[in-house]
MARBA-956479 format. One record per residue (C-alpha): residue in one letter; y, x, z. Coordinates in steps of 0.1 Angstrom, whole numbers, always signed. Example, Ala and Ser with C-alpha at 12.3 -4.5 7.8 and 13.67 -1.06 7.14 Angstrom:
  voke     c2     c1     c3
     A    -45   +123    +78
     S    -11   +137    +71
% end
This chain:
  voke     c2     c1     c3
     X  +1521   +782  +1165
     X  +1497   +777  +1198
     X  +1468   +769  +1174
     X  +1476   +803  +1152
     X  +1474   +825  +1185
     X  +1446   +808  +1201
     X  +1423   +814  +1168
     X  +1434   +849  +1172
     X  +1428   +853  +1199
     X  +1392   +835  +1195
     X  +1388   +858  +1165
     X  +1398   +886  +1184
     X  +1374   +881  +1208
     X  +1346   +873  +1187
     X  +1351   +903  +1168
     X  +1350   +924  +1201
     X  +1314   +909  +1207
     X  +1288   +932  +1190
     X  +1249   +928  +1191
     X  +1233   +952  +1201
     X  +1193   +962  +1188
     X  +1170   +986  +1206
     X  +1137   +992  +1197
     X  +1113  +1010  +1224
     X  +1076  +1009  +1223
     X  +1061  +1010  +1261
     X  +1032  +1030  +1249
     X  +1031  +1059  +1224
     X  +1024  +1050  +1186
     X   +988  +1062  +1178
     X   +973  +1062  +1140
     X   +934  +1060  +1142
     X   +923  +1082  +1117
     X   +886  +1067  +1116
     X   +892  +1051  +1078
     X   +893  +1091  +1065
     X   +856  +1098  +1082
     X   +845  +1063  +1074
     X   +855  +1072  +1039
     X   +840  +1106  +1039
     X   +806  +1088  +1051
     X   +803  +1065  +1023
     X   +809  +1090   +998
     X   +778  +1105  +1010
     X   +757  +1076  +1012
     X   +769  +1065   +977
     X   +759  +1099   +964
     X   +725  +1100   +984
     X   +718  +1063   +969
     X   +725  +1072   +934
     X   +701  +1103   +935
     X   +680  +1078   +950
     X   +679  +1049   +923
     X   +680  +1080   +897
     X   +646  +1090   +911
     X   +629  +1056   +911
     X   +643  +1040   +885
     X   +615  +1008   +891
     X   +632   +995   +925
     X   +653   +973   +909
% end
C-alpha cells in the first residue's frame, strides 16, 4: 500500500512539473531584400548581353 501512494504521489508530482518554452530574439528579425535588386540587375545584363551576341554574332 506505501509503494502504491508513494508512485502517486511521484506521478502526481511529475505531472505537476511542466516545461516551459520561450522564444525571444534580442534584436529585431530583418529580411534583406538585396536578392530582388540583384535579381532585377541580372535581368538587365542578361538582356543587354543577348542584344549583344545578337549583334556580333562572330565573338564566339
Amino acid at each position: 500500500m506505501k509503494q502504491l501512494l508513494l508512485s502517486l504521489l511521484a506521478a502526481s508530482a511529475l505531472a505537476g512539473c511542466t516545461h516551459r518554452i520561450e522564444v525571444a530574439a534580442k534584436e529585431p528579425i530583418t529580411i534583406n531584400m538585396n536578392l530582388k535588386i540583384d535579381h532585377e540587375i541580372r535581368v538587365k545584363v542578361d538582356k543587354e548581353l543577348d542584344t549583344l551576341f545578337e549583334e556580333n554574332e562572330s565573338l564566339f
